[in-house]
N, CA, C and O atoms as a Tripos MOL2 file, in Angstrom:
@<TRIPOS>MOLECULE
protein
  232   231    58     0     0
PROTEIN
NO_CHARGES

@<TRIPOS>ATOM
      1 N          -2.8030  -22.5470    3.4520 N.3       1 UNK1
      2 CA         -1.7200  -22.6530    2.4790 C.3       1 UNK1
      3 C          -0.4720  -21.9890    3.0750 C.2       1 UNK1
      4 O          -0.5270  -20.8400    3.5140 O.2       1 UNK1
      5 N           0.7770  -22.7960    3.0890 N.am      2 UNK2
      6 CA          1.6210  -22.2320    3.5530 C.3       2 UNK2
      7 C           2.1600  -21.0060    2.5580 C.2       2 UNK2
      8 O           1.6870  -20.7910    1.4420 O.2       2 UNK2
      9 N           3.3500  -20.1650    3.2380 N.am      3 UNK3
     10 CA          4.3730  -19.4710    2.4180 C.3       3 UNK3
     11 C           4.4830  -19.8280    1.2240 C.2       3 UNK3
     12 O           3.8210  -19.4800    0.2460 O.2       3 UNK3
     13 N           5.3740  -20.5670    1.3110 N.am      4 UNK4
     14 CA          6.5510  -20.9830   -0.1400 C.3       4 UNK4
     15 C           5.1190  -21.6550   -1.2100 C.2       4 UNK4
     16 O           5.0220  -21.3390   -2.3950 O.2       4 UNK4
     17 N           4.3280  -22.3980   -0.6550 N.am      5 UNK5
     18 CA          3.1330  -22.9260   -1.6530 C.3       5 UNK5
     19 C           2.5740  -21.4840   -2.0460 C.2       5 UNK5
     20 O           2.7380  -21.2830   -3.2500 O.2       5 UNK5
     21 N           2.0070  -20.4980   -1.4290 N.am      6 UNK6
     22 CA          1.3450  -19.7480   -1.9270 C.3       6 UNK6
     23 C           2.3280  -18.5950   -3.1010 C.2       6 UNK6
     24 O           1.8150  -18.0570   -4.0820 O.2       6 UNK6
     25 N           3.5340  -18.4560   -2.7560 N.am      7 UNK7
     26 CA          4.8460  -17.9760   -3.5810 C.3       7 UNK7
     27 C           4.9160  -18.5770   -4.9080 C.2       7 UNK7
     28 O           4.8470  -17.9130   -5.9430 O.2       7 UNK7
     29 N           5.0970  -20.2280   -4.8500 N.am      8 UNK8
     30 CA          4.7430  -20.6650   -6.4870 C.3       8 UNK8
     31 C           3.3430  -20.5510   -7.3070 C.2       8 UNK8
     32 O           3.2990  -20.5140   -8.5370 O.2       8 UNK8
     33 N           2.4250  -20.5110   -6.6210 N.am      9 UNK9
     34 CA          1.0920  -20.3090   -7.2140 C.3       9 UNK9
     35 C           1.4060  -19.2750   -7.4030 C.2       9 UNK9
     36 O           1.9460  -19.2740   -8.5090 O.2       9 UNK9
     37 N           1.4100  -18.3620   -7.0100 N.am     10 UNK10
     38 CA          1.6930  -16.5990   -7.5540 C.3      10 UNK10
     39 C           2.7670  -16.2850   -8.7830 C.2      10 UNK10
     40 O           2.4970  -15.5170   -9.7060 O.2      10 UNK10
     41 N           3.6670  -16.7930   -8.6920 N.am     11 UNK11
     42 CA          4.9850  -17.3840   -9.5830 C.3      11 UNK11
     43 C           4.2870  -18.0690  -10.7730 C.2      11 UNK11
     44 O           4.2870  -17.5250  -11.8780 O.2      11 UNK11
     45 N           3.8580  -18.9230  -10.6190 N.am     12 UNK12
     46 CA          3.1110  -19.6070  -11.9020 C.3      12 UNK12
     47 C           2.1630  -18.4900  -12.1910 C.2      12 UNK12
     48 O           2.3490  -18.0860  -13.3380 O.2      12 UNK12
     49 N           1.3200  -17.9170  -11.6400 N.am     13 UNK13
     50 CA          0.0760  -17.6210  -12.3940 C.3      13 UNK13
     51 C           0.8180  -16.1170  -13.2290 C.2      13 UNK13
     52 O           0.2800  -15.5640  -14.1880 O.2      13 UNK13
     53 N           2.0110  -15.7110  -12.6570 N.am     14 UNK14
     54 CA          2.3200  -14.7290  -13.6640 C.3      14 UNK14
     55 C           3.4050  -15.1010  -14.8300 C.2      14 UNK14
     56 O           3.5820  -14.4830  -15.8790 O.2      14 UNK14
     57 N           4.2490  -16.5590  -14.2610 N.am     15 UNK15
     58 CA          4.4820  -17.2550  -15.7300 C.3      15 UNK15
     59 C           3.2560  -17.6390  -16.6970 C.2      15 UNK15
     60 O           3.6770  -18.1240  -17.7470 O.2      15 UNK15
     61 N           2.1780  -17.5750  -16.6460 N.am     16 UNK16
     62 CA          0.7080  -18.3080  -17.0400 C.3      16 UNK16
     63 C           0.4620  -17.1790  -18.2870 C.2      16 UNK16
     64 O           0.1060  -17.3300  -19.4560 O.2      16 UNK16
     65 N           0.8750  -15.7830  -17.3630 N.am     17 UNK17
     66 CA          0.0830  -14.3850  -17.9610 C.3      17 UNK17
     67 C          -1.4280  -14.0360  -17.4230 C.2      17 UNK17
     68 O          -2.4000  -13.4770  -17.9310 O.2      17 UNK17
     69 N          -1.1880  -14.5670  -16.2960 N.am     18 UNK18
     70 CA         -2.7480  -14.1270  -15.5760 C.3      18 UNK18
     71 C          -2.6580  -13.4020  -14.6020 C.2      18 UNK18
     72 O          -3.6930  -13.3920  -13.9360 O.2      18 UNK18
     73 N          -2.0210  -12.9080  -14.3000 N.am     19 UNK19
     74 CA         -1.4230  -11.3240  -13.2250 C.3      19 UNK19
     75 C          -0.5740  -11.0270  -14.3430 C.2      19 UNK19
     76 O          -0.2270  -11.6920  -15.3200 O.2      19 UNK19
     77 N          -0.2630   -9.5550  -13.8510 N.am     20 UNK20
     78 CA          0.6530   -8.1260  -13.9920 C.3      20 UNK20
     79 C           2.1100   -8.9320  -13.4260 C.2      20 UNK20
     80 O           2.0750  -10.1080  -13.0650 O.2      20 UNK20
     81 N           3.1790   -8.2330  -13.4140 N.am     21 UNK21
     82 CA          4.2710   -8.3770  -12.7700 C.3      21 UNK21
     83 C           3.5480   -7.1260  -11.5800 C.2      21 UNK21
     84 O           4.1450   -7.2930  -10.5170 O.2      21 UNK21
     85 N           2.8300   -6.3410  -11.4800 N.am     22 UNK22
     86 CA          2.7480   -5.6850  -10.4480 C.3      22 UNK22
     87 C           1.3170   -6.2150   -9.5730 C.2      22 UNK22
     88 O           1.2000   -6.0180   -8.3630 O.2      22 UNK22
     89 N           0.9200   -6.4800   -9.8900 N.am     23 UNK23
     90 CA          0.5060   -7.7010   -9.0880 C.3      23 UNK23
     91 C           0.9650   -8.9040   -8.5370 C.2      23 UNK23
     92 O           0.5700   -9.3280   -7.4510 O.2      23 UNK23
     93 N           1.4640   -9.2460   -8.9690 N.am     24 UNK24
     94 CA          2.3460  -10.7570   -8.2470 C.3      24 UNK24
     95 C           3.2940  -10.0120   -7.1920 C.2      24 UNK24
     96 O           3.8160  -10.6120   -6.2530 O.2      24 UNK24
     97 N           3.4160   -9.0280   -7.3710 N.am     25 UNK25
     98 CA          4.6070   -8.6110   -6.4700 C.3      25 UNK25
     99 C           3.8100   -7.8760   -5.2880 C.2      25 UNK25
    100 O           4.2870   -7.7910   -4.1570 O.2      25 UNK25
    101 N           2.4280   -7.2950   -5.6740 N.am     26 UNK26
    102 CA          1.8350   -6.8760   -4.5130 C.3      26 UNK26
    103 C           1.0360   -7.8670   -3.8530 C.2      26 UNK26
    104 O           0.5770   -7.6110   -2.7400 O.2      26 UNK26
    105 N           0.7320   -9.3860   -4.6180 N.am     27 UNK27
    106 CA          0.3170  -10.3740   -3.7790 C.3      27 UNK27
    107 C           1.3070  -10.7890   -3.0750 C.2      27 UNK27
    108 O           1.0640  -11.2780   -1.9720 O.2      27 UNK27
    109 N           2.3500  -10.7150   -3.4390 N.am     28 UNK28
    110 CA          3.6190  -11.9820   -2.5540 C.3      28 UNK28
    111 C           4.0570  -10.9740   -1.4600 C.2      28 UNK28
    112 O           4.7230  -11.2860   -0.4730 O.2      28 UNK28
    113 N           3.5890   -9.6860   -1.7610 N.am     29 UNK29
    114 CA          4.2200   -8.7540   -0.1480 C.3      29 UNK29
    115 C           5.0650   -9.0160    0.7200 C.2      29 UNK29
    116 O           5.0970   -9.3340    1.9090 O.2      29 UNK29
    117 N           6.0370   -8.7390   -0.4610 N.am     30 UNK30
    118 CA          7.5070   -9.0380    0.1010 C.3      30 UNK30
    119 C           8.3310   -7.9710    0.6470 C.2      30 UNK30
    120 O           9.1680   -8.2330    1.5100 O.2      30 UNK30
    121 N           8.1030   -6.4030    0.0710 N.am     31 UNK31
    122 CA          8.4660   -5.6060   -0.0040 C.3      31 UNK31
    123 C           7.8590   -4.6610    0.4380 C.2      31 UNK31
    124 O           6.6440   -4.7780    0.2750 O.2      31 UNK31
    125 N           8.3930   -3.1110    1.2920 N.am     32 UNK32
    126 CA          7.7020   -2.2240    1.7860 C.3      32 UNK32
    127 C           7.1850   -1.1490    0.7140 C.2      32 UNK32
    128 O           6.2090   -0.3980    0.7320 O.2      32 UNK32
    129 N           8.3650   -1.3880   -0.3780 N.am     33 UNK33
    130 CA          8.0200   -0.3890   -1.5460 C.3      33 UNK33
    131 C           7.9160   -1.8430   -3.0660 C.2      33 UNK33
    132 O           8.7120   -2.5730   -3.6570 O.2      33 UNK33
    133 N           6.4870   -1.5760   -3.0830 N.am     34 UNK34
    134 CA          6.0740   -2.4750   -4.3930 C.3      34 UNK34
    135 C           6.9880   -1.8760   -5.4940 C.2      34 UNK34
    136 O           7.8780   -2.5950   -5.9480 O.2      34 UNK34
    137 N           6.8020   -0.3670   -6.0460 N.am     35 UNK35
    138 CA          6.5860   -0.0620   -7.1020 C.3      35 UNK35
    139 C           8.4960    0.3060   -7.5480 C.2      35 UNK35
    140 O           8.7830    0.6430   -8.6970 O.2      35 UNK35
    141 N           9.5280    0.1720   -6.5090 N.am     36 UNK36
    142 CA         10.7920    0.2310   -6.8180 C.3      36 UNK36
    143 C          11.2150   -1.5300   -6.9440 C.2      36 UNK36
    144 O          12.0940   -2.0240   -7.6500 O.2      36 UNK36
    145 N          10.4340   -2.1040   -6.1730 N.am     37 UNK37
    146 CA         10.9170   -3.6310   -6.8450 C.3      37 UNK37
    147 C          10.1500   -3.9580   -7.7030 C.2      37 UNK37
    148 O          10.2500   -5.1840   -7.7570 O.2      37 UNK37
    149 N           9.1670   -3.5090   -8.6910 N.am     38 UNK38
    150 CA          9.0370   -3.8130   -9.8860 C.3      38 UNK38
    151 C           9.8120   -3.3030  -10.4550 C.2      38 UNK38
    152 O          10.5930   -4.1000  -10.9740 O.2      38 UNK38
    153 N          10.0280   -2.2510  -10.6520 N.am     39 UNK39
    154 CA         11.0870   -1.0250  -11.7060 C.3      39 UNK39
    155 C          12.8180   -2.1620  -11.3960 C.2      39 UNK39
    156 O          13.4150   -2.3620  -12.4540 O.2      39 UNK39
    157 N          13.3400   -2.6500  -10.4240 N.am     40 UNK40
    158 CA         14.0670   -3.5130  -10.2960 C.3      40 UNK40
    159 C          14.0160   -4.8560  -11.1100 C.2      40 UNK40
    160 O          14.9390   -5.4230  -11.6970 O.2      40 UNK40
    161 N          12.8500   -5.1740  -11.0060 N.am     41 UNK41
    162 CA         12.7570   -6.6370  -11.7490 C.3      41 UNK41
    163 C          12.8540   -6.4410  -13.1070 C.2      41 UNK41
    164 O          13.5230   -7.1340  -13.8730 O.2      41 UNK41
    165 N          11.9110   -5.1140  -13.5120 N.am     42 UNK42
    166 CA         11.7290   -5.0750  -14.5880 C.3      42 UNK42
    167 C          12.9410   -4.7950  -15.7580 C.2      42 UNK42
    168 O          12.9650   -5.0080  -16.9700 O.2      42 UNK42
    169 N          14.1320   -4.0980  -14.6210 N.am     43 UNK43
    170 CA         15.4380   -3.5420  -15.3180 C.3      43 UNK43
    171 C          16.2650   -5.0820  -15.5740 C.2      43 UNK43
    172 O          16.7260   -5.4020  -16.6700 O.2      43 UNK43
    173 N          16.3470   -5.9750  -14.2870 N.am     44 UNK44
    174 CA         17.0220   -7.0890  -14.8170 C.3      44 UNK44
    175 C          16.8530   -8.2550  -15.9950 C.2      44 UNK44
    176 O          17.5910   -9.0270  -16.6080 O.2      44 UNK44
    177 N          15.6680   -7.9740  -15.9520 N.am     45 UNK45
    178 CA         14.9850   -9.4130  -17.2430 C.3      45 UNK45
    179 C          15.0930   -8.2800  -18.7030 C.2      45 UNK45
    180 O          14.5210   -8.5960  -19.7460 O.2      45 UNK45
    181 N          15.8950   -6.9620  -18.5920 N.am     46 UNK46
    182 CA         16.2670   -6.2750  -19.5150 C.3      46 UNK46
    183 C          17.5880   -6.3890  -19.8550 C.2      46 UNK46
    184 O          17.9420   -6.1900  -21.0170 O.2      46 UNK46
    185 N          18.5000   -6.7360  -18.8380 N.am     47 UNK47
    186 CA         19.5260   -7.4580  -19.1730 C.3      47 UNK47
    187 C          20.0690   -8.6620  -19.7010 C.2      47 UNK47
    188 O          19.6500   -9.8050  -19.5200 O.2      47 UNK47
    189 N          21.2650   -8.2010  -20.5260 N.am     48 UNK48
    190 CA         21.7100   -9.3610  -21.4630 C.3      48 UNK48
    191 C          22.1810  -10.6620  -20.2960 C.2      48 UNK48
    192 O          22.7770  -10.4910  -19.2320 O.2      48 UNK48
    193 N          21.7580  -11.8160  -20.8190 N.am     49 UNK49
    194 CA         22.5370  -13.3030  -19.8700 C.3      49 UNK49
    195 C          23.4040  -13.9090  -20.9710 C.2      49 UNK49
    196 O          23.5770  -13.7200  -22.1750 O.2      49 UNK49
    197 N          23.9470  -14.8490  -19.8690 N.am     50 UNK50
    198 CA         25.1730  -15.3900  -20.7300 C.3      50 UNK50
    199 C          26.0030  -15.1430  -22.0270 C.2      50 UNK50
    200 O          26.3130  -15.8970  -22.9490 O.2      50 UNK50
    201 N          26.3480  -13.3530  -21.6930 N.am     51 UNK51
    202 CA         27.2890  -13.1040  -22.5120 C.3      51 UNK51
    203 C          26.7300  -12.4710  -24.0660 C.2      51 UNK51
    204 O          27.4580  -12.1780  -25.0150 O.2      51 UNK51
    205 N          25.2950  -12.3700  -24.0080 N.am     52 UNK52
    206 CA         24.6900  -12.1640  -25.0130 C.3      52 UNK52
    207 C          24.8780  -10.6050  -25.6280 C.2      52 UNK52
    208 O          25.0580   -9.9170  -24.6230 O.2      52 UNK52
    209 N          24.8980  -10.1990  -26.1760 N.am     53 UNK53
    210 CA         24.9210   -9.0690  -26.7330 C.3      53 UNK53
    211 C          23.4540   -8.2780  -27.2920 C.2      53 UNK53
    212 O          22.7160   -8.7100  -28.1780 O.2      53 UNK53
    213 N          23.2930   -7.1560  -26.6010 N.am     54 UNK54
    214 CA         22.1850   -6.7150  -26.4430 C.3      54 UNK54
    215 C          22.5310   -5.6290  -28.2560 C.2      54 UNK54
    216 O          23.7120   -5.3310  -28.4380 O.2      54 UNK54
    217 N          21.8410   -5.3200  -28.9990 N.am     55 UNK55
    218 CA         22.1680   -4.0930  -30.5170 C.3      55 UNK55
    219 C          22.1790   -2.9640  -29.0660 C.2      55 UNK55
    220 O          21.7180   -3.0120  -27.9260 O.2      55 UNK55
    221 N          22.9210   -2.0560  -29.8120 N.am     56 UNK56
    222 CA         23.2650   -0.9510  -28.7590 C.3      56 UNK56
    223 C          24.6420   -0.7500  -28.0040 C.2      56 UNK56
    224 O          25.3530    0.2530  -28.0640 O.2      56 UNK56
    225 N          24.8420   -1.7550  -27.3770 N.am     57 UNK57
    226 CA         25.8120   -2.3680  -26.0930 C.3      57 UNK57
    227 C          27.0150   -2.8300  -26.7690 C.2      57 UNK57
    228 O          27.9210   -3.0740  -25.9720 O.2      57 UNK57
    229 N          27.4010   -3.0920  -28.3970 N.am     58 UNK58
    230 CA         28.9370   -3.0650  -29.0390 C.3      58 UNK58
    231 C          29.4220   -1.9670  -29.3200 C.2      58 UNK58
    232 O          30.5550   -1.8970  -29.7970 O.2      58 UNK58
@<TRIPOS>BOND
     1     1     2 1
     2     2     3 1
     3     3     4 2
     4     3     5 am
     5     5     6 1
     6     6     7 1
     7     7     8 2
     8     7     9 am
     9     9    10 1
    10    10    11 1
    11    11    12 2
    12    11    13 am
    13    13    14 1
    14    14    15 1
    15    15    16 2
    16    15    17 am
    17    17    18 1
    18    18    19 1
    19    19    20 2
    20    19    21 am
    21    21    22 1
    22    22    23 1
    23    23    24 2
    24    23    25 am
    25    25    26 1
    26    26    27 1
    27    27    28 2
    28    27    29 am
    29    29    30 1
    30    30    31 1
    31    31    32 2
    32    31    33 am
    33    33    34 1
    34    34    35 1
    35    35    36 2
    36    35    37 am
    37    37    38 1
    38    38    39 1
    39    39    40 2
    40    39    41 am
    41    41    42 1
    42    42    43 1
    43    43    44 2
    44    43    45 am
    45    45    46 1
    46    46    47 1
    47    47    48 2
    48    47    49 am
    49    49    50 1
    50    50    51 1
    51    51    52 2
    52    51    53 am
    53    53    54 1
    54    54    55 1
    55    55    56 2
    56    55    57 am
    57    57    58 1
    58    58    59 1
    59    59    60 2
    60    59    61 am
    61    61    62 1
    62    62    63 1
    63    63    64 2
    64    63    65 am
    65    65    66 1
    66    66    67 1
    67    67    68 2
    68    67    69 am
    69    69    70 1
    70    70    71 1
    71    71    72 2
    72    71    73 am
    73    73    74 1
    74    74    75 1
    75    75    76 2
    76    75    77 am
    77    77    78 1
    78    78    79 1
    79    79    80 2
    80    79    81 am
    81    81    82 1
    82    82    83 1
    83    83    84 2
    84    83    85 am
    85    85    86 1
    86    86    87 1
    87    87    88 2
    88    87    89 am
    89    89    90 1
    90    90    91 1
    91    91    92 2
    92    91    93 am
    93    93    94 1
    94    94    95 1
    95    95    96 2
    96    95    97 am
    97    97    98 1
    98    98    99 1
    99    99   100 2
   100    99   101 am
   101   101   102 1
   102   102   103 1
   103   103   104 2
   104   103   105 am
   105   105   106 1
   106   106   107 1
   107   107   108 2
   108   107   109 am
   109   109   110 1
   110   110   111 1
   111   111   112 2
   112   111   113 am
   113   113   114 1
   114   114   115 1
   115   115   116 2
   116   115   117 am
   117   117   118 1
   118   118   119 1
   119   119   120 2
   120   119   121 am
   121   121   122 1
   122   122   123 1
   123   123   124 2
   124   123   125 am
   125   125   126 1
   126   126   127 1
   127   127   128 2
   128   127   129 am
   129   129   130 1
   130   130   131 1
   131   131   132 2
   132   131   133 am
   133   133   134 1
   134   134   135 1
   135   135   136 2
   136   135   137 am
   137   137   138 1
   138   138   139 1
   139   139   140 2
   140   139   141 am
   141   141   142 1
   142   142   143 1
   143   143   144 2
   144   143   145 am
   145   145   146 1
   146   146   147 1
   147   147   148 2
   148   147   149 am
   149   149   150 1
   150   150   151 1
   151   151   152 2
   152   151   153 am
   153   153   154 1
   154   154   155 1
   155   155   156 2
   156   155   157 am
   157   157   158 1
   158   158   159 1
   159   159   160 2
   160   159   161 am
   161   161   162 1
   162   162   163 1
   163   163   164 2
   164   163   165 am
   165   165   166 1
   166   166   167 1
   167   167   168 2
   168   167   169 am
   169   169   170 1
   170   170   171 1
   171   171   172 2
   172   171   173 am
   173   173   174 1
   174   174   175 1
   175   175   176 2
   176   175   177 am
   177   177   178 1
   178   178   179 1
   179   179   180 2
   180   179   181 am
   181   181   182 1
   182   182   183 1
   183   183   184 2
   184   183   185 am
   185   185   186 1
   186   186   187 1
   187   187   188 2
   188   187   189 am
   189   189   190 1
   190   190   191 1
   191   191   192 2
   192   191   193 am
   193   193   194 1
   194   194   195 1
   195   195   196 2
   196   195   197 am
   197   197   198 1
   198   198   199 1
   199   199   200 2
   200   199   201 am
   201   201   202 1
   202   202   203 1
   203   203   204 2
   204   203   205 am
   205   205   206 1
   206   206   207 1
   207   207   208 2
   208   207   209 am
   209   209   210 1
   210   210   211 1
   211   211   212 2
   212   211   213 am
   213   213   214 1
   214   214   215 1
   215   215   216 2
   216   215   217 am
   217   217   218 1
   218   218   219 1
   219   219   220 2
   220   219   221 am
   221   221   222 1
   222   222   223 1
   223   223   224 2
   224   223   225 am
   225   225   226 1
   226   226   227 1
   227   227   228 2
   228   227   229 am
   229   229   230 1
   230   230   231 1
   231   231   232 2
@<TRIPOS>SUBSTRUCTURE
     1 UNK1         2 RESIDUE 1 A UNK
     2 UNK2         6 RESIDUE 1 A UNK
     3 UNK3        10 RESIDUE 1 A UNK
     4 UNK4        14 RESIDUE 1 A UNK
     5 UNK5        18 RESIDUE 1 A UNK
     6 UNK6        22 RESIDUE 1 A UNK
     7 UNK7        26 RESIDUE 1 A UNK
     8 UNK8        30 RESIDUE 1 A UNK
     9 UNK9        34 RESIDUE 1 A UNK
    10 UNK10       38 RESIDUE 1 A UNK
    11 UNK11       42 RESIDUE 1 A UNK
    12 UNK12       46 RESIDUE 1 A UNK
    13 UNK13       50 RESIDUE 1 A UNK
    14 UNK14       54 RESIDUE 1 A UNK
    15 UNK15       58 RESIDUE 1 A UNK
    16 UNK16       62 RESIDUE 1 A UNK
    17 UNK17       66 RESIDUE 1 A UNK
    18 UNK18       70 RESIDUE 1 A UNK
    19 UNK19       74 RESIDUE 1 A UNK
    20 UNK20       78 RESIDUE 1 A UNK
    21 UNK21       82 RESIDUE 1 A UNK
    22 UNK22       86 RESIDUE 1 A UNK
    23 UNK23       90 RESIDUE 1 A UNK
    24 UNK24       94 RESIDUE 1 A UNK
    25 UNK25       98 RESIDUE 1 A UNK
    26 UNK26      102 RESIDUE 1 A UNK
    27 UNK27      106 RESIDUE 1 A UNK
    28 UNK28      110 RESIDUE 1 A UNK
    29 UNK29      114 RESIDUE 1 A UNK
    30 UNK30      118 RESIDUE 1 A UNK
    31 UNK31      122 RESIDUE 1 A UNK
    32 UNK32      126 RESIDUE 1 A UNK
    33 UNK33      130 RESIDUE 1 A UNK
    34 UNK34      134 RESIDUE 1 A UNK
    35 UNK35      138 RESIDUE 1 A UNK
    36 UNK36      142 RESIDUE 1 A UNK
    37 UNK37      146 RESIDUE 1 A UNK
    38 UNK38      150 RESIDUE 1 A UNK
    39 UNK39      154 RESIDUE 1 A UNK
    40 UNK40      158 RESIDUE 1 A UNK
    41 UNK41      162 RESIDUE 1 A UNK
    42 UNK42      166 RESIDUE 1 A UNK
    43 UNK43      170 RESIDUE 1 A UNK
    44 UNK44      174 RESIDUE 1 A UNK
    45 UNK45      178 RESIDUE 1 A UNK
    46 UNK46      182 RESIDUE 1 A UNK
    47 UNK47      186 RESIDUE 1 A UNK
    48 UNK48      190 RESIDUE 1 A UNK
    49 UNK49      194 RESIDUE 1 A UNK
    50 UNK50      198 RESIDUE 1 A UNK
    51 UNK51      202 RESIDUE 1 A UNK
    52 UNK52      206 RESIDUE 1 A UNK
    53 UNK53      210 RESIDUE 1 A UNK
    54 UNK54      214 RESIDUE 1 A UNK
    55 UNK55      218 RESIDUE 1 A UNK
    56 UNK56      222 RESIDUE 1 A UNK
    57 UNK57      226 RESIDUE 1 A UNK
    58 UNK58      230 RESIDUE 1 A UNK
């Protein structure tokens, strides 16, 4: 299985809910430090998109 194939299987199976976000990220071993690019991922999908307004943030 190449790269990028084995990247969406990993990708899907934690869109699925069948891994952790810290798992998918220690299968796809992308990174030398797992546990600061979760704390990364985890801060952005905490952020407001398109302009949205988070209660708190007016």
């Amino acid at each position: 299985m190449d790269k990028e194939r084995a990247w969406q299987s990993i990708g899907q199976l934690y869109q699925d809910g069948l891994v952790s976000l810290e798992q998918a990220v220690t299968m796809l071993a992308l990174t030398d430090a797992p546990k600061e690019e979760i704390e990364r991922l985890q801060q952005a999908t905490q952020k407001p998109q398109n302009g949205e307004v988070v209660k708190g943030d007016n």
